[in-house]
C-alpha positions in Angstrom: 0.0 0.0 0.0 2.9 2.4 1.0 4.6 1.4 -2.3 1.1 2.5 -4.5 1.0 5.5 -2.8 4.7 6.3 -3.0 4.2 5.8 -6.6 1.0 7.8 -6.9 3.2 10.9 -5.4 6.3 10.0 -7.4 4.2 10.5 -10.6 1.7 13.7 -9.3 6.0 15.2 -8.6 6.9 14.2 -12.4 3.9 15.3 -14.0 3.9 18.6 -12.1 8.0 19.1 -13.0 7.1 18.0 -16.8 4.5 21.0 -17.0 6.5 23.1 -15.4 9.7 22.7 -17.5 7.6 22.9 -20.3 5.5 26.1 -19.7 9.3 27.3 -18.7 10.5 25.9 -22.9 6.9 27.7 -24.3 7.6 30.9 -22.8 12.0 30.7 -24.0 10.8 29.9 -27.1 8.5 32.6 -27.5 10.4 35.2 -25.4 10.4 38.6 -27.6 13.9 38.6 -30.7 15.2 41.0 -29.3 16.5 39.1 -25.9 18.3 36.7 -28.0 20.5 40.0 -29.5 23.0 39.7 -26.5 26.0 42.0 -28.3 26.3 44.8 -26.3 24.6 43.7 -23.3 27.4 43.8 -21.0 28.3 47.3 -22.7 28.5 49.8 -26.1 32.3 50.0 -27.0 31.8 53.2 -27.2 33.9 55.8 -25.6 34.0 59.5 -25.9 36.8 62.2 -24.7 34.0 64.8 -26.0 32.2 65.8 -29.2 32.2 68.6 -31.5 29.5 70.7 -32.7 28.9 68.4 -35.5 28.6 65.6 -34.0 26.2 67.0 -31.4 24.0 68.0 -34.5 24.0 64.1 -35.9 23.6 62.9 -32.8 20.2 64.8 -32.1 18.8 64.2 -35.7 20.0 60.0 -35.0 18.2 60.1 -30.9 15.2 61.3 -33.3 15.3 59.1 -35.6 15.9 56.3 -33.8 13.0 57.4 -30.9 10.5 57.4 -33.8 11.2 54.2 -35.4 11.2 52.4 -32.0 7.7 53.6 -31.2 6.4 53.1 -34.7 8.4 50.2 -36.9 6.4 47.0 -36.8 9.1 44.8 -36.4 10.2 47.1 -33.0 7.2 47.1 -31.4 6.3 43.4 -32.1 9.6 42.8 -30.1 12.1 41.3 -33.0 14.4 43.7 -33.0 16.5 45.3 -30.0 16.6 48.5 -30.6 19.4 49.6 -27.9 21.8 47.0 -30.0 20.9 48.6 -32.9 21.8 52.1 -31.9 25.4 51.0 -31.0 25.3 49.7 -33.9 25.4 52.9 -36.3 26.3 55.5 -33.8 29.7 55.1 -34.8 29.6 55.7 -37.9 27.3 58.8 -36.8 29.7 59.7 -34.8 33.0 59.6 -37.8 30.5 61.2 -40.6 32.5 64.5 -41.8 28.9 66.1 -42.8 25.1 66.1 -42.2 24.5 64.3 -45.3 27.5 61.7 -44.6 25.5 60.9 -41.5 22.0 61.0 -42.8 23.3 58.2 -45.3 24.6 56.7 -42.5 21.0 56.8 -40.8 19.1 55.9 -44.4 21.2 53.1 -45.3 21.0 51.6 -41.7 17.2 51.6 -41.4 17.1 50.1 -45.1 17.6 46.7 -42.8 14.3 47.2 -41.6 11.9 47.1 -44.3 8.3 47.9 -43.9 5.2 46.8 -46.0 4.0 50.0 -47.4 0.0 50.5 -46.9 -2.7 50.2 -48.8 -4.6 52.7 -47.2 -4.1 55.2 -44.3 -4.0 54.4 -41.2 -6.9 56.6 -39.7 -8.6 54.2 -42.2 -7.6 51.3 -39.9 -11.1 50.0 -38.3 -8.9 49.4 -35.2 -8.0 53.7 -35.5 -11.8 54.6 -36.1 -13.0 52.5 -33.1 -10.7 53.9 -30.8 -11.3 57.1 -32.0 -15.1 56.8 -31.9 -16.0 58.7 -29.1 -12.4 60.5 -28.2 -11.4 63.5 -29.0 -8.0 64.9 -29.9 -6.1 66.5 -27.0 -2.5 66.5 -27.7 -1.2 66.3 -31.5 2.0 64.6 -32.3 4.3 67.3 -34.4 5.6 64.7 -37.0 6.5 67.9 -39.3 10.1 67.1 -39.1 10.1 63.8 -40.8 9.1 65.5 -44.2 12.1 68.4 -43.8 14.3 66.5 -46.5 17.0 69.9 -46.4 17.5 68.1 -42.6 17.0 64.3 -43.2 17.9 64.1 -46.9 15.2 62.7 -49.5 15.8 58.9 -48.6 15.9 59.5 -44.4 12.5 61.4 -45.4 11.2 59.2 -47.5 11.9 55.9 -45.3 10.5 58.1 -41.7 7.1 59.9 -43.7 6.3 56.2 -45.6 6.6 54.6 -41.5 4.3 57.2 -40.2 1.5 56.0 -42.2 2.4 52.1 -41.9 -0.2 50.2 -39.0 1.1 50.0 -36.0 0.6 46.3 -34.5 -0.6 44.6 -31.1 2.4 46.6 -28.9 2.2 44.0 -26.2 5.8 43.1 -27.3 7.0 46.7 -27.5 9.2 48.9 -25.6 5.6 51.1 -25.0 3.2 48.6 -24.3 -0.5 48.7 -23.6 -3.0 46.5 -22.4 -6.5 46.2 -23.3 -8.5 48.4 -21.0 -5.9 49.8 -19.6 -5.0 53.8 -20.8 -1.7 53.7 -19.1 1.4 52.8 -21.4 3.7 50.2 -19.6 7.8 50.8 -20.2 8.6 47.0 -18.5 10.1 46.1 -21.2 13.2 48.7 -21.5 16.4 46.6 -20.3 18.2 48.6 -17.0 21.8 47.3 -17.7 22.3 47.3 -13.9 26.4 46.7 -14.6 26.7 49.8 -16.8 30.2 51.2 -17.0 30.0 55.2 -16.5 32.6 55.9 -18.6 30.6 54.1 -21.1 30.0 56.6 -23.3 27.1 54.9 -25.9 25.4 53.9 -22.2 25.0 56.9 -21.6 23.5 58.2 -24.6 20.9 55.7 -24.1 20.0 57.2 -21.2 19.9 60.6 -22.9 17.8 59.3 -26.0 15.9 56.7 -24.0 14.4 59.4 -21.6 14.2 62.4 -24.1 12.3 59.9 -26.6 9.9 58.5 -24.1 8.9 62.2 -23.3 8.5 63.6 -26.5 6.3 60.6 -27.2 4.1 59.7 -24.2 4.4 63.1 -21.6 0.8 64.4 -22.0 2.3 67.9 -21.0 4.5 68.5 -23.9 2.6 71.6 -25.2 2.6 73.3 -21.8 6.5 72.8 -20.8 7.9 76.1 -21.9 11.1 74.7 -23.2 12.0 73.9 -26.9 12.5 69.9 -26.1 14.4 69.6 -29.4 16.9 72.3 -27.9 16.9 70.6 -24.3 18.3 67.6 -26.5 20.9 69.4 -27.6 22.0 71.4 -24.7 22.2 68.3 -22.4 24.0 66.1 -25.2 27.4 66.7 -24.2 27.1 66.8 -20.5 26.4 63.2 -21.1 29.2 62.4 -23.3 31.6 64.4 -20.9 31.0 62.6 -17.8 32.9 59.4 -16.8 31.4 58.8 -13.1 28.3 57.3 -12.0 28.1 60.9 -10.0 27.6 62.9 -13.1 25.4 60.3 -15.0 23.2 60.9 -12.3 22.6 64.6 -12.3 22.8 64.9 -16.2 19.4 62.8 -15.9 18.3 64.6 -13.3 19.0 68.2 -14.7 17.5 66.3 -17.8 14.2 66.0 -15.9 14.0 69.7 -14.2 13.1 70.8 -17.9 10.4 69.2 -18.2 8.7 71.1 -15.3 6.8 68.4 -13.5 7.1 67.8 -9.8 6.2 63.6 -10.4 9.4 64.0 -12.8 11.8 62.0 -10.4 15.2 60.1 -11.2 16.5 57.3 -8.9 19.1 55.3 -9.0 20.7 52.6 -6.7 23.0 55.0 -4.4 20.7 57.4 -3.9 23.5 59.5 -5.5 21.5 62.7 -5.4 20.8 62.3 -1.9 24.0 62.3 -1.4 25.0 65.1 -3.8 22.9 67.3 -1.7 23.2 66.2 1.5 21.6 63.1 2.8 21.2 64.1 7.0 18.8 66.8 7.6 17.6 68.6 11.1 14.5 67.1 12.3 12.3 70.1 10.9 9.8 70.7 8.4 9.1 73.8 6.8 6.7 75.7 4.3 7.4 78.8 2.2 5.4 81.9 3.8 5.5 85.2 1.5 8.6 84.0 -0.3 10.1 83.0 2.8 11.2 79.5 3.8 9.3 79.2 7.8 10.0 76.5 10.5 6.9 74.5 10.4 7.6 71.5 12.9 10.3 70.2 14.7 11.2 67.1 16.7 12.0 68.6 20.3 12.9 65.2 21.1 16.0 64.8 18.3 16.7 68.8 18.8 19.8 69.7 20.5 21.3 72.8 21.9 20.4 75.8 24.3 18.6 77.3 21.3 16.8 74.6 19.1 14.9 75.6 15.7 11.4 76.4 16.7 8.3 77.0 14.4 8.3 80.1 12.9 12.1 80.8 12.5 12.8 82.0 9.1 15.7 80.4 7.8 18.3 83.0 6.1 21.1 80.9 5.2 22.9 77.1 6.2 26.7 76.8 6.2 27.2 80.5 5.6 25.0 79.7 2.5 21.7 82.1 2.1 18.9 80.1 1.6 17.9 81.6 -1.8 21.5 80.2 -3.4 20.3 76.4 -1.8 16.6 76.8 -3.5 18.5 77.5 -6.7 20.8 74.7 -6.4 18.1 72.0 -5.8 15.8 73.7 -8.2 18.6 72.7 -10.9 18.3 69.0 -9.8 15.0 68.9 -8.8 11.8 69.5 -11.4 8.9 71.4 -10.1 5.8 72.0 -12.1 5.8 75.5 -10.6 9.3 77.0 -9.2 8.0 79.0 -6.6 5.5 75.7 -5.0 8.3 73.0 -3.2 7.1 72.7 -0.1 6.4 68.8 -0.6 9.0 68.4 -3.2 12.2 69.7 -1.2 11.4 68.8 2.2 14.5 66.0 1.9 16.6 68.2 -0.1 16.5 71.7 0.9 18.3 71.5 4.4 20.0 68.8 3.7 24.1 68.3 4.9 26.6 65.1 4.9 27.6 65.7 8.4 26.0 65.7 11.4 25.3 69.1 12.4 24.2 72.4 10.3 25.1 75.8 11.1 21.5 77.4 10.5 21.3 81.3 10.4 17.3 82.3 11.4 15.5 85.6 12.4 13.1 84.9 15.3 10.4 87.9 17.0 12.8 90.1 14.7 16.3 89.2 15.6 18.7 86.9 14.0 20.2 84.2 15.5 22.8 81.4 14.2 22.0 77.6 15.9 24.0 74.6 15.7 21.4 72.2 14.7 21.6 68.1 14.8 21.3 66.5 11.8 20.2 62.5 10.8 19.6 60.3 8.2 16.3 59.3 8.2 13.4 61.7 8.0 10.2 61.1 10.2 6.8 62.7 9.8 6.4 65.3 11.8 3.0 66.3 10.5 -0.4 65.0 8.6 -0.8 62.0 11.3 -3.8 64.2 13.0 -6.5 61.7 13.7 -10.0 62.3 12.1 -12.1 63.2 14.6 -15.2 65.5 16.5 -14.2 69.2 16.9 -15.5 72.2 18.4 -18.0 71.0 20.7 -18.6 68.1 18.7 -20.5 70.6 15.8 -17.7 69.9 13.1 -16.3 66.7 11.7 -12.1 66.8 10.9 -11.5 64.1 8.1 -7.4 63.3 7.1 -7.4 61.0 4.7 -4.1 60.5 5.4 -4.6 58.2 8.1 -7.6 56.2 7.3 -9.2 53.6 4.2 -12.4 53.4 3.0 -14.1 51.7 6.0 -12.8 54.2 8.4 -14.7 56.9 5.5 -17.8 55.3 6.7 -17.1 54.7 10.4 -16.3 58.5 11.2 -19.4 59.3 8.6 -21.2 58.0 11.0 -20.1 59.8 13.9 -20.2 63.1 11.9 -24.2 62.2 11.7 -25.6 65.9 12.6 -23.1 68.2 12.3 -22.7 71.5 10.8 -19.6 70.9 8.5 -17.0 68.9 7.5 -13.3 69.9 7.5 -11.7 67.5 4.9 -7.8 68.0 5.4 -5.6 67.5 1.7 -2.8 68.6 2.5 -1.8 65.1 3.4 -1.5 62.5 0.8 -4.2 59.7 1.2 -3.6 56.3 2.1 -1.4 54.9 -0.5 -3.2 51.5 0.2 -6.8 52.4 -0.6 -6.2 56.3 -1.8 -9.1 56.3 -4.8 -11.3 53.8 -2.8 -11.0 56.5 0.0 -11.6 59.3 -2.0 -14.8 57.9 -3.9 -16.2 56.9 -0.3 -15.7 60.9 1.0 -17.3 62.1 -2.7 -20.1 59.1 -2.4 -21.5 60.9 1.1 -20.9 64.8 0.1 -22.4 64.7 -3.5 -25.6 64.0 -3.5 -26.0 62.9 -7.5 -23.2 61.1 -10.0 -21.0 64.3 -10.9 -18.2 64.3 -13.8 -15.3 66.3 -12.2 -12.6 66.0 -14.5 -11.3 65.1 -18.1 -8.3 62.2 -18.6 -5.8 62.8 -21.8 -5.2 59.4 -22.6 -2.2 58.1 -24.9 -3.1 57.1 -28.1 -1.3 53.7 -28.5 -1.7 54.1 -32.0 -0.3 57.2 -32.8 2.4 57.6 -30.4 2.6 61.1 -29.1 -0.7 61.9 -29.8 -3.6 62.0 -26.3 -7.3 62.0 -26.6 -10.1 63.0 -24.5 -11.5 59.1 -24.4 -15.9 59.7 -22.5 -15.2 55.9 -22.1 -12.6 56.3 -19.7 -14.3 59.4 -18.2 -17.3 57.5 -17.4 -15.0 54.9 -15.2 -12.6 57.0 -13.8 -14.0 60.3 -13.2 -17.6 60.5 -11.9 -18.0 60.7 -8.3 -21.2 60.2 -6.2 -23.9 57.6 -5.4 -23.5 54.8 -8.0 -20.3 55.9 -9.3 -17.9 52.7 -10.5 -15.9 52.9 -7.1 -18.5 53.7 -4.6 -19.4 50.6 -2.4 -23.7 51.0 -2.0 -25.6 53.4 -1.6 -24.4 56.0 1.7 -26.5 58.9 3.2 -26.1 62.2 2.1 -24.2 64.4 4.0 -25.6 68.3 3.8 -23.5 70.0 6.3 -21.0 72.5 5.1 -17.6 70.9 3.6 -14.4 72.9 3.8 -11.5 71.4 1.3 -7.9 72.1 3.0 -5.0 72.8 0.4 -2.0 74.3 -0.2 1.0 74.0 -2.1 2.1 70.5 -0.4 -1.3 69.3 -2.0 0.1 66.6 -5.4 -1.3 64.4 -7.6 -4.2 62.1 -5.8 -4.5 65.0 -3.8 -5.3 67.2 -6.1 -7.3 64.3 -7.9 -9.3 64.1 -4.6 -9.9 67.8 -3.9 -11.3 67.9 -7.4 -13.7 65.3 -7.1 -15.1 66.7 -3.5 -15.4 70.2 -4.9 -17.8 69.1 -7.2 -20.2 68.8 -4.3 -23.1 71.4 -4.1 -21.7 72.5 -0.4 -18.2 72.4 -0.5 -15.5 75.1 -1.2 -11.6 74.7 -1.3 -9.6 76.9 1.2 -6.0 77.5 1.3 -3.4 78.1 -1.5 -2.5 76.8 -5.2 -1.8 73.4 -5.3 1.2 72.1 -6.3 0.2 71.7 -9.9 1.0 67.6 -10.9 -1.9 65.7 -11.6 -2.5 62.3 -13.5 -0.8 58.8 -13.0 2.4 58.7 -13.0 4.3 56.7 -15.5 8.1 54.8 -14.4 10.8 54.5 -17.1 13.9 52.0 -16.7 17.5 53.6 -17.3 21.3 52.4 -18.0 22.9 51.6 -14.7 19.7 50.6 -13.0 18.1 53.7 -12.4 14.7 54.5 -13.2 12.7 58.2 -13.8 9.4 58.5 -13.2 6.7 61.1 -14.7 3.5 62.2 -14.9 1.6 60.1 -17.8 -1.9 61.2 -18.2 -3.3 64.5 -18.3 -6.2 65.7 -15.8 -8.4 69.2 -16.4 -11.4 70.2 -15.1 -14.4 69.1 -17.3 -14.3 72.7 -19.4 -10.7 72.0 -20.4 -9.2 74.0 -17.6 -5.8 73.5 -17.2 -4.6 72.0 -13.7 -0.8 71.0 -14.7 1.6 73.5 -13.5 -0.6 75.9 -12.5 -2.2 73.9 -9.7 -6.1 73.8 -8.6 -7.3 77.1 -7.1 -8.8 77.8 -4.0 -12.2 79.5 -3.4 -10.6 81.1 0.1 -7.2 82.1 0.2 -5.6 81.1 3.3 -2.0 80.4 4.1 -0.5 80.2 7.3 1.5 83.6 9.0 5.0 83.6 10.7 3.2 84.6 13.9 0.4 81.6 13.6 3.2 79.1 13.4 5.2 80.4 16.2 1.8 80.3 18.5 1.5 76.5 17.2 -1.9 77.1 16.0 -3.4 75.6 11.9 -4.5 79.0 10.7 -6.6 77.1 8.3 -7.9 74.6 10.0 -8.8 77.5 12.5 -10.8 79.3 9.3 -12.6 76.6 7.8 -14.0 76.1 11.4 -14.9 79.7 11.4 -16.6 79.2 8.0 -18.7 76.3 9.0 -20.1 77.9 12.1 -21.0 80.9 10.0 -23.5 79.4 7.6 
């Protein structure tokens, strides 16, 4: 019997290790071309001292060139081809052509190894182009002018680049810019990180350079509203790469790279930290905000404080290290990308004070008079504020909501206890719960509105004409209605009618701003406080050389009239922002006002 069964096992193990070993087979076997193109994995062979003028102008025209075809060229995006092997592969003769037209035939007689079957009717005759486009309006043109400039390009670079434009673009699931049915959001997964890069590795780094510049120019929904000439960023940033030979400079070339295009979720990261550590990676255990122009103690840790004469709230800080303070805002803002440059609060918390040693000489001016501390400095940050609990205020007549601290079920928990009261006090200036941050915010909007309400309009990516966004009702209708029997709500919930007061200022990002603009829509509520910081939409992560990654913003949100909210931030109804004197007296002006408010009405 113990034999049978022994066998019975033996045979369940074997069959189990046979499917297994063969699901592993099916999926090597149909693992995308380009993995199998292993030349240049472990580096480019290419390796620059510096480059001339020249060569910076065929260098641009080929990180074109190249971006387009790898969004567009059917055998790219079906995954055949790599693409990064392929650049190695004809940047150096780019790179020794003694003229533009040397290295546009260069270009042209490269991408003549990629053939592509000419069609036999346009594409926005392709059935899959008119169903996508049924309902969806254009947002966000793609400026494909340049490919038909044959004085730049040459006739046959032209020819081969305007010809591709019109070709159908296949199922991308294989592609370096992938989407997935029902899903707006492009995925990047499939953009190798070369975590062993050289940094002296001068084609590396060019990726880098091409890889993030293309992936902006094709699928940043903000393009229109950056205020830079990207084609001129391109060039200007072009030979910081190629002079660097340290990880160190790699670094801050990408994120320099990202300050232009003026979105606070534009973020680099790499392994080390290295930026961190460029600008300093202990800070004191403070947190500030920027009153009038002026950078304000906000919190502090008395418990990590040292010295006779600690930081306090409301010192304004005038310089650190014999530094003033407006030199260190300009040094960060050259690393750092902000959607607005005067709205950092959030964004510079970790930078701004930031030192490699343990201690910062601060110079502050406190009631008037200016004093230099000695202040203690660590490497890990802690919250010092936005952990308030949600609770009863003011004799129990207004509700205080942070959605920082809660999910959905505590929404309806504290709903309940708010049963009666005159007004609602709905903090944003904490980011919600990461865990349940939408569920969270559909439960608030589900009690305060009391009928299904569009609040905003999505610019979606339009996977079939890369760099192109559309206005998509279909998406709309899922992700941007709020109320009772909204796609997120969880049953039907009471209506609240007391008076809601929306807290926000500059700190306010992304689902925060997303939240405050699905609550406003409510019949009672109003938004007090100060601009917001101006970065809305989901935010899209790109793979780099050397293991790093960048992240950015990757749809666009307005208002449902086509309001713009990128960069210049969601408006309040109330102005309110805090005082150098309310800080110092430890009181939350605005929380104070919206309190005032509510017992007005």
């Amino acid at each position: 019997m113990k034999r049978r069964v022994l066998k019975v096992v033996l045979s369940i193990v074997l069959v189990v290790l046979l499917s297994v070993a063969a699901v592993s087979v099916f999926r090597y076997l149909n693992r995308p071309g380009r993995l199998k193109d292993k030349e240049f994995h472990s580096g480019s062979q290419i390796q620059l001292a510096g480059v001339d003028e020249l060569q910076t102008e065929n260098l641009c025209r080929l990180a074109k060139v190249w971006g387009f075809v790898k969004y567009r060229h059917p055998l790219v995006v079906s995954g055949q081809v790599n693409w990064d092997a392929e650049l190695f592969r004809v940047m150096p003769g780019v790179l020794g052509a003694n003229s533009r037209e040397a290295a546009n035939a260069v270009v042209a007689a490269w991408l003549e190894r990629f053939p592509y079957e000419a069609p036999a009717k346009l594409q926005k005759d392709n059935p899959d182009f008119r169903a996508l486009y049924r309902d969806a309006k254009p947002i966000l043109e793609a400026d494909l002018s340049w490919l038909h400039d044959e004085s730049a390009l040459g006739a046959p670079l032209s020819g081969y680049l305007a010809g591709l434009a019109q070709a159908d673009m296949p199922d991308t699931a294989q592609g370096y810019a992938a989407f997935s049915k029902g899903n707006p959001q492009v995925s990047l997964d499939a953009e190798e990180p070369y975590p062993d890069m050289k940094y002296d590795d001068t084609g590396m780094r060019l990726l880098g350079l091409f890889r993030y510049w293309n992936v902006i120019e094709y699928f940043f929904p903000y393009k229109d509203i950056m205020g830079e000439n990207w084609d001129l960023v391109l060039k200007d940033m072009l030979p910081q790469f190629v002079d660097g030979q340290d990880a160190l400079s790699y670094v801050l070339s990408l994120s320099r790279l990202s300050t232009h295009i003026h979105d606070t979720h534009a973020v680099v990261y790499d392994p080390e930290t290295m930026l961190h550590g460029f600008l300093g990676r202990n800070t004191p255990p403070v947190e500030f905000l920027s009153v009038d122009g002026k950078i304000v103690i906000s919190a502090v840790d008395i418990d990590r404080s040292k010295g006779a004469e600690s930081l306090l709230p409301g010192d304004v800080v005038l310089a650190m290290d014999g530094v003033p303070i407006e030199e260190r805002i300009d040094l960060c803002r050259e690393y750092v990308s902000l959607s607005d440059r005067d709205r950092f609060t959030y964004t510079l918390q970790p930078y701004l004070l930031g030192t490699n040693r343990d201690s910062l000489s601060i110079e502050v001016l406190r009631d008037g008079r200016p004093l230099t501390l000695t202040a203690a400095c660590f490497p890990d940050r802690k919250a010092l504020s936005g952990e308030e609990p949600s609770r009863l205020m003011v004799e129990e007549n207004i509700g205080y909501l942070n959605p920082g601290t809660f999910d959905q079920n505590t929404v309806d928990v504290m709903m309940k206890a708010f049963e009666g009261t005159r007004g609602l006090i709905v903090d944003l200036r904490n980011y919600p719960n990461r865990d349940s941050r939408i569920i969270t915010a559909q439960a608030i909007a589900d009690y305060i509105n009391p009928e299904s309400t569009q609040f905003s309009r999505l610019g979606l990516p339009n996977p079939l004409l890369p760099g192109s966004f559309m206005d998509s009702p279909d998406f709309n209708s899922v992700y941007c209605r709020s109320g009772q029997g909204a796609p997120l709500s969880y049953g039907e919930r009471p209506h609240y009618t007391g008076q809601v007061v929306i807290l926000m200022d500059d700190g306010s990002i992304s689902q925060c701003e997303f939240t405050a603009m699905s609550l406003r829509a409510a019949p009672n509520a109003v938004v007090l406080g100060s601009a917001s910081t101006g970065a809305d939409g989901d935010v899209v992560r790109l793979k780099l050389p050397g293991g790093a990654f960048a992240a950015f913003t990757g749809l666009s949100v307005f208002y449902p009239d086509g309001t713009q909210t990128q960069r210049v931030g969601l408006q309040p109804d109330i102005l309110v922002t805090p005082t150098v004197e309310g800080l110092r007296a430890g009181r939350d002006e605005l929380v104070e006002q919206a309190a005032a408010l509510i017992l007005a009405n």
